[in-house]
N, C-alpha and C positions, 0 to 999 in steps of 0.2 A: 580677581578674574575667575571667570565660571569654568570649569573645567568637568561641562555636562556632556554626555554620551551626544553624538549626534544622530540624525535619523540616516536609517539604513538608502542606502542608492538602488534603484531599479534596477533587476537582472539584466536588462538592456541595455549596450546592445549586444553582449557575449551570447548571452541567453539566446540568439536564433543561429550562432555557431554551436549550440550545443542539439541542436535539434536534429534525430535521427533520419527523421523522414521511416520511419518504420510502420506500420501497423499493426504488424505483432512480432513478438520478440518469446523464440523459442528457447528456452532456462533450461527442460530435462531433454536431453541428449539419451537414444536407448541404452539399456541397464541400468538407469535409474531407478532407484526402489521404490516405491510410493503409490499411490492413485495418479494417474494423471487426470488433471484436472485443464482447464479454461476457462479465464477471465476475461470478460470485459470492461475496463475501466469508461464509463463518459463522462466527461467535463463539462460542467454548466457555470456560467457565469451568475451574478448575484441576481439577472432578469429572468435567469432562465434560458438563455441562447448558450449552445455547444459554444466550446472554446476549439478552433479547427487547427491550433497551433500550439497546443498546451505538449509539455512533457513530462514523463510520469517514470518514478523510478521505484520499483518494490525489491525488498529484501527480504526474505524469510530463512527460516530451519528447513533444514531436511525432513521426509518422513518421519525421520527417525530424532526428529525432535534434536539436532543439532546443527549450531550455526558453522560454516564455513569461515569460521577466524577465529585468529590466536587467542580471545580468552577466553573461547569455549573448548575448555581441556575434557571434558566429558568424554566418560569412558561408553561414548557411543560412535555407531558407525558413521564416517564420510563416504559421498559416493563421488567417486571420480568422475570428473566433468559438470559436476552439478556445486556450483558455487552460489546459488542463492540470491541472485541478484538481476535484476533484468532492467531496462528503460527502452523506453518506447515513445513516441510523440505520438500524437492526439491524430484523427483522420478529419477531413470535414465531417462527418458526422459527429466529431470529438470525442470517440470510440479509440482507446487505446486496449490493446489483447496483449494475453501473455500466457503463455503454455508452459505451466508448470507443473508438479506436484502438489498434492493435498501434504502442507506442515505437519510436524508433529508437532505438539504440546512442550512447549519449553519451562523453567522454571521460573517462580518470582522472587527476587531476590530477598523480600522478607519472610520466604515458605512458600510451600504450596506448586500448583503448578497453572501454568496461562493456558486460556483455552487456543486452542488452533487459529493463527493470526498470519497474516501476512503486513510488513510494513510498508507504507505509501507516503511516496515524496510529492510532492505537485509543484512543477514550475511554469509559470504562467506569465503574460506579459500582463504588467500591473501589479504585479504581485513582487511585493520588497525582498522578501526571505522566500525561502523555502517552508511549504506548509507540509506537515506533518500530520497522519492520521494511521487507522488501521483497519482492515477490511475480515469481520470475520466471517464464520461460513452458518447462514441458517439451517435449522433443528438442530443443532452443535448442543449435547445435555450438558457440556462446561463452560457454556455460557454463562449459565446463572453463578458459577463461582469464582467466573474471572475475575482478577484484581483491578484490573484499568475499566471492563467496563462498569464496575462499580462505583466505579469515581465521575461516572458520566449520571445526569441526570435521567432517569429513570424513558422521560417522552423523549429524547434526543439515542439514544442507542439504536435505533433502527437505520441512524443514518451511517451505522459503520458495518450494517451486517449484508450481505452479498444474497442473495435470492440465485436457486438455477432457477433456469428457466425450461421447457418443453424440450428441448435439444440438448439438455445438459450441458449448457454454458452457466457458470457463473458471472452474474452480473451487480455491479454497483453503481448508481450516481455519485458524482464528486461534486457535491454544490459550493462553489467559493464564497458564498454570502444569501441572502435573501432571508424568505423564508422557511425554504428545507436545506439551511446550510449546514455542512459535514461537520461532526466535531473534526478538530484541529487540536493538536497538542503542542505545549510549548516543548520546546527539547534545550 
């Protein structure tokens, strides 16, 4: 008898109990140290149509380049109130925001240190797992020596990096498939 993995079950239907109904989801609270910054996340399906029910959850470091959990023992500062984490659902326009801080640079566990990242969960209907990516910040000069995005194919890295725009928002597309689809990582 085969005792093979089976295939993952569809977030549905817990997956529209977990749905904020939010549009944008405020992370730094005042006296947070940092830049403050704002993202736009939008969600496009594999044709190209907004996702108007999709939900998006990001984690990063602080400023100060430290994460808000136990096994970041770094002898760097925490800012109270600022835990690093946000989620937000999708709007009809499939425009998720989030008001945070500009990261700091974390390190890589084989040396060196990560360019300034924010992590991105995407939950979507259709979507088996949870998809995984990361959203960095354009003209960033630690680009060129980040670790992860060196393991991306050289024509695909643009699809992880965030563009401001006019108004000093940062924005990115989340493409679930097609032809300008997000890298995605396994985790």
């Amino acid at each position: 008898m085969s005792r093979a993995l089976t295939p993952s079950q569809t977030i549905g239907p817990f997956y529209f109990g977990t749905v904020t109904n939010t549009y944008r989801h405020d992370m730094a609270v005042p006296g947070v140290a940092g830049e403050r910054i704002e993202i736009v996340l939008t969600l496009y399906d594999a044709e190209g149509a907004v996702v108007p029910d999709g939900l998006i959850e990001i984690w990063q470091a602080n400023s100060h380049g430290r994460y808000d959990h136990p096994e970041d023992c770094r002898n760097l500062p925490l800012d109270p109130g600022f835990e690093g984490f946000g989620r937000a659902s999708t709007d009809g326009r499939g425009c998720a925001r989030f008001g945070t801080v500009k990261p700091g640079r974390v390190p890589w566990p084989a040396g060196g240190l990560q360019a300034a990242h924010i992590n991105i969960s995407v939950f979507a209907r259709g979507v088996l797992n949870r998809l995984a990516t990361r959203l960095y910040f354009d003209g960033d000069a630690a680009l060129a020596e980040d670790p992860v995005l060196e393991l991306v194919e050289p024509e695909r890295r643009a699809t992880l990096i965030a563009t401001r725009d006019g108004s000093g928002l940062w924005q990115m597309p989340l493409h679930l498939g097609g032809a300008r689809e997000t890298v995605f990582f396994d985790c």
